[in-house]
N, C-alpha and C positions, 0 to 999 in steps of 0.2 A: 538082722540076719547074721549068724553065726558063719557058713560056710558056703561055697555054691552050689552044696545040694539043697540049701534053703531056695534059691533062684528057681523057680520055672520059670522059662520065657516061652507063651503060646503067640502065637503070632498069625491073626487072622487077617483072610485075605477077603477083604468084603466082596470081588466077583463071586467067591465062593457060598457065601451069604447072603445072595441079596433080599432075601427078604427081611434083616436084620440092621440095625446100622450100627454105630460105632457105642451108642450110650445104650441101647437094648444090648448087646454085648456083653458091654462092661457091668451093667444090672447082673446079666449071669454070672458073672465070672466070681464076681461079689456075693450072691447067693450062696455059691457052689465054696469058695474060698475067701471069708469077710477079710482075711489076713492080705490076700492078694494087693500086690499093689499095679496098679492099670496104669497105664500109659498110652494116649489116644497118639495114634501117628498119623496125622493127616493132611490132606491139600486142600482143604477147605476152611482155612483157619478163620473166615468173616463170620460163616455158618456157626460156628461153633461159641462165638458171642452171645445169641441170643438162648442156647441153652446151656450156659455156665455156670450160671448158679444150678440147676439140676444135673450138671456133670459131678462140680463139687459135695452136691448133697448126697449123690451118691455113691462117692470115694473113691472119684477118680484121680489119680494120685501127680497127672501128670498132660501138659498137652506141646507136639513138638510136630512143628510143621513140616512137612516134608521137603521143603523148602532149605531146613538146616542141613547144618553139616553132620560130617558123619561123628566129630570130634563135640561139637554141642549132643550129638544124639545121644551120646556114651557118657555125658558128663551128665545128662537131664536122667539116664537110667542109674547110674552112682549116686546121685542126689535122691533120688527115690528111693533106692535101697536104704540109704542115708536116715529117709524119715522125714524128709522134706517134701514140698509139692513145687511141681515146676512147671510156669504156664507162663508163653512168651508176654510182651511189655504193652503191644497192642494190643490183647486179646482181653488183658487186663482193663488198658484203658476204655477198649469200647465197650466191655462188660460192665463200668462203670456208669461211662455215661448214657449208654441205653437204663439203667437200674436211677437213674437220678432224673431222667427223662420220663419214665415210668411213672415214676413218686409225682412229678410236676404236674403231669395230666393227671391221673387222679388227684390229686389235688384240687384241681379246678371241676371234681364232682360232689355235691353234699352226698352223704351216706343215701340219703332221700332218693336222690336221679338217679346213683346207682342202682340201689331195689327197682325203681324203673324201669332202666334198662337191663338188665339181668331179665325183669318180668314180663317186659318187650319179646325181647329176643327168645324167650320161653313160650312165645306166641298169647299172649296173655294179651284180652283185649283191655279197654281205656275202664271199661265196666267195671272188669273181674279185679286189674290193677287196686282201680279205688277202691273196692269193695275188701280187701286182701289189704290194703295199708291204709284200712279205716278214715277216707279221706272225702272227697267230693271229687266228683270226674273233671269239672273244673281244674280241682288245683293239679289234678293228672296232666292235663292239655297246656294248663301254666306253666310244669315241671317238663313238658314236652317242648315245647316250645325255646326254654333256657337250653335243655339237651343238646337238641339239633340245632342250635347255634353253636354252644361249644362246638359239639362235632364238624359244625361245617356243610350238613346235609341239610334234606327237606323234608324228609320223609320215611317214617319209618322198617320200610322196607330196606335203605342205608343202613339203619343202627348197626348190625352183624356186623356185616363189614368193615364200617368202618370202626369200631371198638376192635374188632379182631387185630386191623392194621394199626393200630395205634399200640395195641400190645393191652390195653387196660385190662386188670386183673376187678373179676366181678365176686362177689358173694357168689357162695355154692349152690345154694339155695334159695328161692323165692317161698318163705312159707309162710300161712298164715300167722301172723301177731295177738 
């Protein structure tokens, strides 16, 4: 940025938007201005852990808790201007290890359980499963079985939820092979 006529500061007050939140937002503003650089100001800095990687993917340039001072708030927007991105130390870390946390439970699923559960939760019975990953309903109920131990459940009415709470990221699609 050359001058302070480069600077626009909009500054939305989310009572005013509630049907919006802070990364719906910043998706507009990025639309409208890809140049813009964002800067989330908020009080909910735990929240904002779990969708940090989709903050960052979509160019948000900055996150400062309302919690800072006024003197950090002014250096995190010169840093931005700058061409830097500013996101406090916690936010970082729990970004991490929720993201390494992530990887280790997947981890303990073959590609196989996933399609599974993906085709599970897709309401897909034990039949159409087998039938769609070319297998025996057997080894479906065998593959069910190792699941809901991982998981911790009994039964497949659980699986949603508890993949949901676990965070596991599943295949897009269940399709025929």
């Amino acid at each position: 940025m050359k001058n302070i006529n480069d600077l626009i500061l909009t500054i939305f007050l989310m009572k005013s938007l509630p049907e919006m939140n802070g990364l719906e937002i910043s998706k507009k503003i990025l639309e409208l201005n890809p140049q813009a650089k964002v800067i989330i100001y908020t009080g909910f800095d735990s929240e904002l852990t779990m969708v940090f990687d989709q903050l960052i993917e979509e160019g948000v340039s900055g996150i400062v808790s309302k919690c800072a001072s006024v003197d950090t708030l002014i250096r995190a927007v010169h840093a931005v201007i700058g061409g830097y991105s500013v996101v406090p130390n916690t936010i970082v870390r729990e970004a991490i290890h929720n993201h390494r946390s992530k990887k280790e439970i997947e981890s303990l699923f073959s590609k196989r359980e996933l399609e599974i559960i993906k085709a599970l939760i897709d309401g897909n019975t034990n039949k159409k499963i087998a039938d769609k990953l070319y297998i025996s309903q057997r080894s479906i109920e065998y593959h069910l079985r190792s699941i809901y131990k991982k998981l911790g459940i009994h039964s497949r009415e659980q699986v949603a939820d508890r993949v949901k709470e676990m965070g596991i990221v599943l295949p897009a699609s269940f399709e025929q092979k």
